[in-house]
Wavefront OBJ file of the C-alpha trace (Angstrom):
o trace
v 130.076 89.580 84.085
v 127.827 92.011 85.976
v 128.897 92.895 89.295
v 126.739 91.672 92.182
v 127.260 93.947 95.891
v 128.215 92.096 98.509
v 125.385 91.641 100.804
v 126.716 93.123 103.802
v 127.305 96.089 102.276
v 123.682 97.246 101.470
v 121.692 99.305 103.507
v 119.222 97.736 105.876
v 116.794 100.069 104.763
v 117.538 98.755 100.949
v 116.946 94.976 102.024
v 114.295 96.151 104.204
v 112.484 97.968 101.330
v 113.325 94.846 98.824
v 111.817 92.189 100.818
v 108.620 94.380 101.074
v 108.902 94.712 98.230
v 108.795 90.531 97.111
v 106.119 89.975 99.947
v 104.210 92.368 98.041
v 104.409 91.109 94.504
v 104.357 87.498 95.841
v 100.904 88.057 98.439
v 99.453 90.394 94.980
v 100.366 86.874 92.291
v 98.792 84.790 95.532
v 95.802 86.218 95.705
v 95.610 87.221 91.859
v 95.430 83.186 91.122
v 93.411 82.322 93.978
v 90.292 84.807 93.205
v 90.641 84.492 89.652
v 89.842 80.311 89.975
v 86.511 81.929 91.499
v 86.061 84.279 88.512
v 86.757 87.654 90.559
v 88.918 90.326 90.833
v 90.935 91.608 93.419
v 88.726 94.649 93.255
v 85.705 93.079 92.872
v 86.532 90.672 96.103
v 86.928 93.509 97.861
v 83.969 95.076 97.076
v 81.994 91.512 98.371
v 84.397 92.018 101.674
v 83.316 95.639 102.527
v 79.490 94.641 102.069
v 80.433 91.200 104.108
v 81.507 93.244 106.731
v 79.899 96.314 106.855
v 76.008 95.072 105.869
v 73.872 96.407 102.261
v 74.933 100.262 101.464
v 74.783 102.963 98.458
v 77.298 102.766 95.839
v 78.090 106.615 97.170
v 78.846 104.549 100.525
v 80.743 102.059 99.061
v 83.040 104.410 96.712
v 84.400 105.884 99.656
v 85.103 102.779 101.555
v 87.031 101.583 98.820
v 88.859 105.001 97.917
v 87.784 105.240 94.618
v 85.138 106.811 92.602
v 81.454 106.376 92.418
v 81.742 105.971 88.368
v 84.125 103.002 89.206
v 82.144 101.952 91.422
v 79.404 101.639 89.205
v 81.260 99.084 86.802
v 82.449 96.681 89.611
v 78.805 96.534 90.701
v 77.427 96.252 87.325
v 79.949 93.548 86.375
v 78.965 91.676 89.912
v 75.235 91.877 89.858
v 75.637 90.441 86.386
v 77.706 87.326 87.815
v 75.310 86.955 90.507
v 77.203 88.393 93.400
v 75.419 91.345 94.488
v 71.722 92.475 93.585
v 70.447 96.037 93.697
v 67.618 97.380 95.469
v 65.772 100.469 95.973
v 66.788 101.941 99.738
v 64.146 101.957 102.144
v 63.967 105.034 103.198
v 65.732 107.355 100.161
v 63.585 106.859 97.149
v 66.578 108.579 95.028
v 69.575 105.857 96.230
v 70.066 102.551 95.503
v 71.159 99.914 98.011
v 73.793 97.158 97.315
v 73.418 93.693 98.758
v 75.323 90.470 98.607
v 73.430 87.515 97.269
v 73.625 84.361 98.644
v 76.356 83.883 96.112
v 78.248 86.785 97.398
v 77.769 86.291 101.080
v 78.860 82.442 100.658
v 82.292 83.854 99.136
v 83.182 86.627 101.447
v 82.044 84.523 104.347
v 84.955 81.569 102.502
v 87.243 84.922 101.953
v 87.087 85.688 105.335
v 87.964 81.838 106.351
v 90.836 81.946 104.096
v 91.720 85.070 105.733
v 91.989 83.844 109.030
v 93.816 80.475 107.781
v 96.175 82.404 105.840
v 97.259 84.604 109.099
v 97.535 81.422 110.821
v 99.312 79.511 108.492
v 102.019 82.691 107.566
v 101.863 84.434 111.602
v 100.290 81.547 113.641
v 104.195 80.442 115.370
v 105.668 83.693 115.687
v 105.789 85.046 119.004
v 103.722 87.733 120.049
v 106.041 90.349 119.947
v 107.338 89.739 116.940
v 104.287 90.277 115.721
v 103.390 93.530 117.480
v 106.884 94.974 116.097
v 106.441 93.565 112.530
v 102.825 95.442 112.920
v 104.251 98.987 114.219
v 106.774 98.790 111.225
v 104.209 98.428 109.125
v 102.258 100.923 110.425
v 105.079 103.207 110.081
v 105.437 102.397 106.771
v 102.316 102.784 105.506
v 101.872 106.448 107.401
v 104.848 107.475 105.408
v 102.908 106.447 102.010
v 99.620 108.020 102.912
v 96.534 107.643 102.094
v 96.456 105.811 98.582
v 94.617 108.235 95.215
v 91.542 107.075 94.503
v 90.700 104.410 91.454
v 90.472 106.099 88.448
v 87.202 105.184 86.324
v 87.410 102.248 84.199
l 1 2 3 4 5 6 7 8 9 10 11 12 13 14 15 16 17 18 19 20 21 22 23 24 25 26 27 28 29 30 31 32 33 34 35 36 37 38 39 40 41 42 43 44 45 46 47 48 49 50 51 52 53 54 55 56 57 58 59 60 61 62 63 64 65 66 67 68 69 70 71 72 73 74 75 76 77 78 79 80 81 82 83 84 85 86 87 88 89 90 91 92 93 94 95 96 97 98 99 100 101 102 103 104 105 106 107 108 109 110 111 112 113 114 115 116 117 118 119 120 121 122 123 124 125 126 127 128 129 130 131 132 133 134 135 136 137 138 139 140 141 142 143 144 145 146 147 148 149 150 151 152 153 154 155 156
């Protein structure tokens, strides 16, 4: 019979890292099941949330807003416009760039993303008190300094 440590005798920092850990793989299988009943990606949602909130830009734009590179940046547009999510357009004033825009497809899902969003805080941060919160958020923080800034996507 395999030998299970008691509890108590594991290092904060070890059931600290674990439960980030589980939050992690269970908000990743969440969101996984939820965009894929819409037909997207996580990538490819977040592409439609960075032109929700930041307006039409060049895939150049858009590559470094996501952290990855312009060549996979390329495929998740080409894969949206093809589903109707985005459209390309020739920018206004740069006759060598192309701009990205959400379609009325794409702006109706990021606008529901961005419902969700806000539900989903409520729903999982709505009762806890303030300062839990603000903690919770400068551990975080913390954490994420200590892991840096994440490599960029490599090409698909």
């Amino acid at each position: 019979m395999p030998h299970v440590p008691d509890v108590a005798q594991i290092p904060p920092s070890v059931v600290a890292f674990d439960r980030v850990f589980e939050l992690a793989a269970r908000l990743g299988d969440l969101m996984e099941r939820d965009l894929s009943a819409c037909g997207l990606s996580t990538a490819r949602a977040e592409v439609l949330f960075v032109l929700h909130q930041r307006g039409p830009m060049v895939q150049r734009e858009l590559s470094q807003a996501l952290r990855c590179t312009p060549r996979y940046v390329t495929g998740l547009i080409d894969a949206l416009e093809a589903q109707g999510w985005v459209a390309r357009s020739p920018h206004p004033t740069d006759r060598r760039a192309t701009l990205v825009t959400l379609t009325e497809r794409g702006t109706a899902a990021a606008a529901r993303m961005h419902t969700e969003r806000q539900e989903g805080a409520g729903a999982l941060f709505g009762d806890v008190p303030a300062d839990d919160l603000k903690t919770f958020v400068a551990v975080i923080d913390q954490v994420l300094d200590r892991l840096g800034r994440p490599a960029p996507k490599p090409a698909p």
